[in-house]
PADOKE-267311 format. One record per residue (C-alpha): residue in one letter; x, y, z. Coordinates in steps of 0.25 Angstrom, whole numbers, plus 5000, padded with zeros to 4 digits. Each point is the difference from the previous one (the first is absolute). Example, Ala and Ser with C-alpha at 12.3 -4.5 7.8 and 13.67 -1.06 7.14 Angstrom:
<batis>
+---------+------+------+------+
| residuo |   px |   py |   pz |
+---------+------+------+------+
|       a | 5049 | 4982 | 5031 |
|       s | 5006 | 5014 | 4998 |
+---------+------+------+------+
</batis>
This chain:
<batis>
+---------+------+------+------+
| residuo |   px |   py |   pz |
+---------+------+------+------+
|       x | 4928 | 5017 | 4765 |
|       x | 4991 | 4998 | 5011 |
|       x | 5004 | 4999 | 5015 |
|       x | 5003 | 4985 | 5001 |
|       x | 5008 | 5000 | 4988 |
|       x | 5010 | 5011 | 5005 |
|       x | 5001 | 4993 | 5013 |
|       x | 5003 | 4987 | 4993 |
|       x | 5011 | 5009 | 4994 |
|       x | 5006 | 5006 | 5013 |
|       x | 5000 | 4986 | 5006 |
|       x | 5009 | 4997 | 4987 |
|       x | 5006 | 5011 | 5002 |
|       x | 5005 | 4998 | 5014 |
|       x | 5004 | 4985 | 4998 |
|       x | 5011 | 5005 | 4989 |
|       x | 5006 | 5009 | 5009 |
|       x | 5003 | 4989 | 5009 |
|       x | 5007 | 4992 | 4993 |
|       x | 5009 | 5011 | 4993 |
|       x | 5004 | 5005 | 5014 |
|       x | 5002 | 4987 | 5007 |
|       x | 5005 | 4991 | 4989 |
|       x | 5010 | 5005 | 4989 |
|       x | 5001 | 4987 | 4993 |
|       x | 4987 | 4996 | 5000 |
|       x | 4994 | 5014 | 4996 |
|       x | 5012 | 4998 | 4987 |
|       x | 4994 | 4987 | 4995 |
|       x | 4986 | 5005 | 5003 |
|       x | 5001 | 5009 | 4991 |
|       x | 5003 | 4991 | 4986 |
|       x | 4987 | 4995 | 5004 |
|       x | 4989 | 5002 | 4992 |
|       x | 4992 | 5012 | 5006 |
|       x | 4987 | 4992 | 5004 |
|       x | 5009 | 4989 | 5006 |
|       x | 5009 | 5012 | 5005 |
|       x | 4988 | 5004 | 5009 |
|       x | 4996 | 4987 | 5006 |
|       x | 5015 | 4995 | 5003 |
|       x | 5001 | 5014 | 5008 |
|       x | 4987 | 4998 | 5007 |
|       x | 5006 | 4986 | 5006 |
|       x | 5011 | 5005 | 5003 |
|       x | 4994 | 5012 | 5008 |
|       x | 4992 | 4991 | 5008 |
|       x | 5012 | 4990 | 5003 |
|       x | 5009 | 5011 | 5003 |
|       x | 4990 | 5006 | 5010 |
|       x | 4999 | 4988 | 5007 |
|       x | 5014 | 4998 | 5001 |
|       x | 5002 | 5014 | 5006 |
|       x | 4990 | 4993 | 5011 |
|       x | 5009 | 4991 | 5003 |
|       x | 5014 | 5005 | 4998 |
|       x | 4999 | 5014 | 5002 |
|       x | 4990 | 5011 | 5002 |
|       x | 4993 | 4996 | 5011 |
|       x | 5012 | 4998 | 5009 |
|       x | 5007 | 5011 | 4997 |
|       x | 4986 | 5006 | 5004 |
|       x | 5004 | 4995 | 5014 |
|       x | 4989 | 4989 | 4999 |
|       x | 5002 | 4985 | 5004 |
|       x | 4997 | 4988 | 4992 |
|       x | 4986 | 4998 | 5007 |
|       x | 4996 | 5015 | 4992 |
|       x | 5006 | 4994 | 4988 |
|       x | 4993 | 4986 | 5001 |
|       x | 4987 | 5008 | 5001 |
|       x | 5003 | 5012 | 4989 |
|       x | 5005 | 4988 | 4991 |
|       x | 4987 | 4991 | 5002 |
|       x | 4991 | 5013 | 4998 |
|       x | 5009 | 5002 | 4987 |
|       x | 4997 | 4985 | 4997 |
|       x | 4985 | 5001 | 5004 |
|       x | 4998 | 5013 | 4990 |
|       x | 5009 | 4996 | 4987 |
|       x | 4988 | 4987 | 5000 |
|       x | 4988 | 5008 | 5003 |
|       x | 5005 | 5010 | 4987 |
|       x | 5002 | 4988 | 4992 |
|       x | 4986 | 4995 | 5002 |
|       x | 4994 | 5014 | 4999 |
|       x | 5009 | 5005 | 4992 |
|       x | 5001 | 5015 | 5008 |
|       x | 5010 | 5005 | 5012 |
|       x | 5004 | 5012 | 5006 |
|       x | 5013 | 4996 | 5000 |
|       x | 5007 | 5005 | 4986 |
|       x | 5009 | 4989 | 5001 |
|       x | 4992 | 4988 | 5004 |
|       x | 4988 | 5006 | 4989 |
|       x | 5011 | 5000 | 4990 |
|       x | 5003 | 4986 | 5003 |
|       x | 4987 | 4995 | 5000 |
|       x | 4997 | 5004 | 4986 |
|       x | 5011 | 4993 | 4994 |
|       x | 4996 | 4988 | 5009 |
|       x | 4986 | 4999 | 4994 |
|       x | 5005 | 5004 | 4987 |
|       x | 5010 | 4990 | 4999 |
|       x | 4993 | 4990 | 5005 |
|       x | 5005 | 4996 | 5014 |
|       x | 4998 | 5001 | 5014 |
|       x | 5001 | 4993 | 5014 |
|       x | 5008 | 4988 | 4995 |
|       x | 5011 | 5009 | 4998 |
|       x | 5000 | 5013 | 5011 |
|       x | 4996 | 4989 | 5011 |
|       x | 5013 | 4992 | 5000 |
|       x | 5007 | 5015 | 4997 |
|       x | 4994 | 5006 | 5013 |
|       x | 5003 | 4986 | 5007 |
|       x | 5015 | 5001 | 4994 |
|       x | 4998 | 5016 | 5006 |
|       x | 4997 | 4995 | 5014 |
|       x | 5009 | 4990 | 5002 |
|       x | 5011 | 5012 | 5000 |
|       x | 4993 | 5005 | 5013 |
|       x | 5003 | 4987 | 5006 |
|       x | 5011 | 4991 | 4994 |
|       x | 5015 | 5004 | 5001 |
|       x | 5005 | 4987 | 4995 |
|       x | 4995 | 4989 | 4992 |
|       x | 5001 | 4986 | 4996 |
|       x | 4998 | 4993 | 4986 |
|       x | 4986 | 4999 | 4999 |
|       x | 4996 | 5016 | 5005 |
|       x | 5010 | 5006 | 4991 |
|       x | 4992 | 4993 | 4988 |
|       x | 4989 | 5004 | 5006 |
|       x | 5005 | 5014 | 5002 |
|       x | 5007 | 5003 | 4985 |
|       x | 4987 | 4993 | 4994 |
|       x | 4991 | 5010 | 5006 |
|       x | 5009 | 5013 | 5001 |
|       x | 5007 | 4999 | 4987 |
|       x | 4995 | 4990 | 4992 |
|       x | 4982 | 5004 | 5001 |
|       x | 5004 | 5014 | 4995 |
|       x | 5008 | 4994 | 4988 |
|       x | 4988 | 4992 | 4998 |
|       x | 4992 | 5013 | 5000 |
|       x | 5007 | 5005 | 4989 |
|       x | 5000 | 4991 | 4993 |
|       x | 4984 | 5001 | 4999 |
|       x | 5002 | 5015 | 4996 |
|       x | 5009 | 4995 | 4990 |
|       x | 4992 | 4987 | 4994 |
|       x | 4987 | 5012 | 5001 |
|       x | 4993 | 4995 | 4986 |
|       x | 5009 | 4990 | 4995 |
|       x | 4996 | 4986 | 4997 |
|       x | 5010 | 4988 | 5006 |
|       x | 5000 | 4986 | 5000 |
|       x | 5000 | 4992 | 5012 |
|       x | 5014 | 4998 | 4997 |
|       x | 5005 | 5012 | 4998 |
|       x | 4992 | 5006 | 5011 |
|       x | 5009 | 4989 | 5010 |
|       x | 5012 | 5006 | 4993 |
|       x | 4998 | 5014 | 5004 |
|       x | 4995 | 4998 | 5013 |
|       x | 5012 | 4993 | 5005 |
|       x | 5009 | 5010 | 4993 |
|       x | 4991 | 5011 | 5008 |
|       x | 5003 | 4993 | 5013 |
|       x | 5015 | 4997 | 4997 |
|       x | 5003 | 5015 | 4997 |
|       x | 4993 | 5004 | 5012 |
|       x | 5007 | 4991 | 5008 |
|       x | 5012 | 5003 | 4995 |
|       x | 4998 | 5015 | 5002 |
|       x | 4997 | 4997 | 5015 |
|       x | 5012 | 4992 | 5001 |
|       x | 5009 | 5009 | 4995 |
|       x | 4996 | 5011 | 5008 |
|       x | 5000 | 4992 | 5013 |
|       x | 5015 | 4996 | 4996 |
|       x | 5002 | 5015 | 4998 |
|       x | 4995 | 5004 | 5012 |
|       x | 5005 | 4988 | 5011 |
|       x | 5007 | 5010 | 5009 |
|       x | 4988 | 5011 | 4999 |
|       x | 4989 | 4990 | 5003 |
|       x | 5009 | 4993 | 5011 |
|       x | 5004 | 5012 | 5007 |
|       x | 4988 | 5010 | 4998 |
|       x | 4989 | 4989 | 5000 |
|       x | 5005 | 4989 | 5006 |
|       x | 4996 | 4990 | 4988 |
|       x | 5007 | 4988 | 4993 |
|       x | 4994 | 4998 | 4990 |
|       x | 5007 | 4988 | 4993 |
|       x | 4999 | 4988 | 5008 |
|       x | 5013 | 4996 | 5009 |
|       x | 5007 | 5011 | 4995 |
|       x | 5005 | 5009 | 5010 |
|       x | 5006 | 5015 | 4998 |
|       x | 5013 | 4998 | 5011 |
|       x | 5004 | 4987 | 4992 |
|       x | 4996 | 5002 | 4986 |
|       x | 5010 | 4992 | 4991 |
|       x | 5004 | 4999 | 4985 |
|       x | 4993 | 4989 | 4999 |
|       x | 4988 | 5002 | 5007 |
|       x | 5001 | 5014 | 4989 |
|       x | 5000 | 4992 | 4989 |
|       x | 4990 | 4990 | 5003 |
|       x | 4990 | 5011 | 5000 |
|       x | 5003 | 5005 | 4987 |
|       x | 5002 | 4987 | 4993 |
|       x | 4983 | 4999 | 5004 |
|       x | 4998 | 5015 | 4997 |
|       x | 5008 | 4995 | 4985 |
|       x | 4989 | 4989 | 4999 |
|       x | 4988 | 5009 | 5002 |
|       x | 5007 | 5010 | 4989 |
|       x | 5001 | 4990 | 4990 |
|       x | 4986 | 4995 | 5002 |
|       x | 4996 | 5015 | 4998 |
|       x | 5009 | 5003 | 4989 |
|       x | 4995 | 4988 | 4991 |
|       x | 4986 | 5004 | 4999 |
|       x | 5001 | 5016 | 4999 |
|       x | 5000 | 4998 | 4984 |
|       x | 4985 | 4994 | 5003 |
|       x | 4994 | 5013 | 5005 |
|       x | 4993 | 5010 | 4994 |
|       x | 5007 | 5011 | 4993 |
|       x | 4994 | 5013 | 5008 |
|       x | 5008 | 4993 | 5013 |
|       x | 5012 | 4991 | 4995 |
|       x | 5010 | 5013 | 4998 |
|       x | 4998 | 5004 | 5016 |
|       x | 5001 | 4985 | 5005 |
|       x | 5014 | 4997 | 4992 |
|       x | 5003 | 5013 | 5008 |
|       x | 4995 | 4997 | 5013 |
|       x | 5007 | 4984 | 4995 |
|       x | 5015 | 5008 | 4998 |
|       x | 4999 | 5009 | 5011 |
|       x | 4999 | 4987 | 5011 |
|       x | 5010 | 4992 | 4991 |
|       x | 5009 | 5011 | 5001 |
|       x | 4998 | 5002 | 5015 |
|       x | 5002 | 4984 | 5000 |
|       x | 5013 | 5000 | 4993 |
|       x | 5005 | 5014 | 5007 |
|       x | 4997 | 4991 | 5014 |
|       x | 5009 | 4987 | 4996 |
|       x | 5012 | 5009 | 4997 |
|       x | 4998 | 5008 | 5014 |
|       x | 5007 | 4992 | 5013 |
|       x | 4990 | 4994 | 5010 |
|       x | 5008 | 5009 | 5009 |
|       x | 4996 | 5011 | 4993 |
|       x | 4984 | 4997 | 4997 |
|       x | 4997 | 5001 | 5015 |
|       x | 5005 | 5013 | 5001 |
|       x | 4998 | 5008 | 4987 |
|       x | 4987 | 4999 | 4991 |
|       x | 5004 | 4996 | 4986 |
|       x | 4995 | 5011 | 4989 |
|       x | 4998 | 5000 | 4984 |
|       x | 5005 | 5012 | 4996 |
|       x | 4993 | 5010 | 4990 |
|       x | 5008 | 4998 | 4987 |
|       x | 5000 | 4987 | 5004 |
|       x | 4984 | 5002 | 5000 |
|       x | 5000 | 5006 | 4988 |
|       x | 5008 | 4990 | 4992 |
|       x | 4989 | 4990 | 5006 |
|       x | 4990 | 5008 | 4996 |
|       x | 5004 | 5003 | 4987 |
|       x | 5002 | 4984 | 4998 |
|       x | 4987 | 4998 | 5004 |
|       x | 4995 | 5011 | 4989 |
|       x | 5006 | 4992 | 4989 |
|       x | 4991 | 4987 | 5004 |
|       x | 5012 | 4993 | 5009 |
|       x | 4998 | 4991 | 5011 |
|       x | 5011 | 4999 | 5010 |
|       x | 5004 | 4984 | 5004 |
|       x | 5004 | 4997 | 5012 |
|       x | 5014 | 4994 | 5004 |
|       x | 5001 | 4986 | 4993 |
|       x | 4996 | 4988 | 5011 |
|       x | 5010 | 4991 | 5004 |
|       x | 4999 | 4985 | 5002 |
|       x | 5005 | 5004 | 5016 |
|       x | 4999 | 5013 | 5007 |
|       x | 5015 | 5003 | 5007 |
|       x | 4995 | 4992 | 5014 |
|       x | 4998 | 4987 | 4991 |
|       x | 4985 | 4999 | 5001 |
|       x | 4992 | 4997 | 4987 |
|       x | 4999 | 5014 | 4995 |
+---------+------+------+------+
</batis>
């Protein structure tokens, strides 16, 4: 093994420690991956994860202000292009992620609108229709996209087909960013000082304001749902699982009070995991509830 090879596999190395001490659900399904498809799923999810802690985390707790986060972020941003052109950094994580990038085949027209998405949190506490599509696109819905290039990795597709799986790609990831705002409204509210759904306000969330949110996250489930079949075997196992995890987390947030959302974060538990994960083993794919011709506040569902 010579010297660059053994720093490709450190970098590997040290993005799967990420995700297995930052994300329990996502480290379960990464695993009924394939392992090729394994490494390169747990190199984007290093990178994103890093930049979130940019935003969210580290860097406060470090006592430093959004300015010092705005520069380390746009430096992170700067060095995660310069390694996908050259294919080299001396950061493990971004190294790591840039060989999956050029391997995969994708690069700025998918981590531009992600660090965009990233910096918006350094400056938007609320917003309106068009920023939160903006924002889920870029934050949630580019690193489903990602993905989805590791997955399609040597696979031939129509143009057809190709549609198909994109927007299942984008709806799963949006759905996964809406469930977790929805998780997390008093969190984000009270430690953050963000809203991220438009108009909706944590002193004066409502029922119905609860369920209009997850009659959309249902839409963008059953979108994902109906083209998981199309995907290639090495990946379909871990995506019904990452599919019945959030449907489970949708379904467990409808039978909990809006009362209640805003102060406690809803959880899957682990046999309930495990049931999933089992189910998702055996080659089945969790549905959504059912749409109805009305949501419960008498709009068009």
């Amino acid at each position: 093994m010579n010297r660059l090879s053994l720093y490709d596999r450190v970098a590997d190395e040290t993005a799967s420690t990420v995700i297995r001490r930052y994300s329990t659900s996502f480290g379960l399904a990464s695993r009924l991956l394939d392992a090729t498809v394994r490494q390169h799923v747990e190199n984007i999810y290093a990178l994103v994860r890093v930049a979130d802690e940019i935003v969210d985390g580290g860097v406060a707790e470090a006592g430093l202000d959004a300015v010092h986060a705005a520069r380390y972020l746009n430096e992170f941003e700067a060095e995660t292009n310069a390694a996908m052109q050259s294919g080299y950094s001396t950061n493990l994580v971004v190294h790591a992620f840039a060989r999956t990038a050029r391997e995969v085949g994708f690069g700025e027209e998918l981590t531009e609108p992600f660090f965009h998405s990233m910096r918006m949190d350094l400056t938007d506490t609320e917003h309106d229709p068009e920023s939160f599509e903006r924002y889920v696109y870029g934050s949630a819905e580019v690193v489903g996209l990602m993905c989805l290039r590791a997955f399609l990795q040597g696979e031939q597709l129509d143009d057809e087909q190709n549609d198909r799986l994109v927007a299942g790609a984008r709806a799963l990831g949006a759905a996964f960013q809406k469930v977790n705002f929805l998780r997390d409204l008093s969190a984000d509210f009270e430690t953050l000082g963000r809203s991220y759904f438009p108009g909706v306000r944590v002193e004066s969330f409502t029922e119905d304001d609860k369920v209009r949110l997850l009659d959309d996250i249902d839409d963008d489930l059953r979108v994902s749902a109906a083209v998981i079949g199309e995907l290639p075997r090495g990946s379909r196992r871990a995506v019904a699982l990452a599919q019945g995890l959030f449907t489970e987390l949708a379904v467990r947030l409808r039978k909990t009070p809006a009362s209640q959302l805003v102060r406690a974060r809803v959880r899957v538990p682990d046999p309930v995991k495990a049931r999933i994960a089992l189910g998702a083993l055996a080659g089945r794919t969790p549905r959504p509830r059912a749409a109805a011709p009305t949501s419960s506040i008498g709009a068009p569902a």
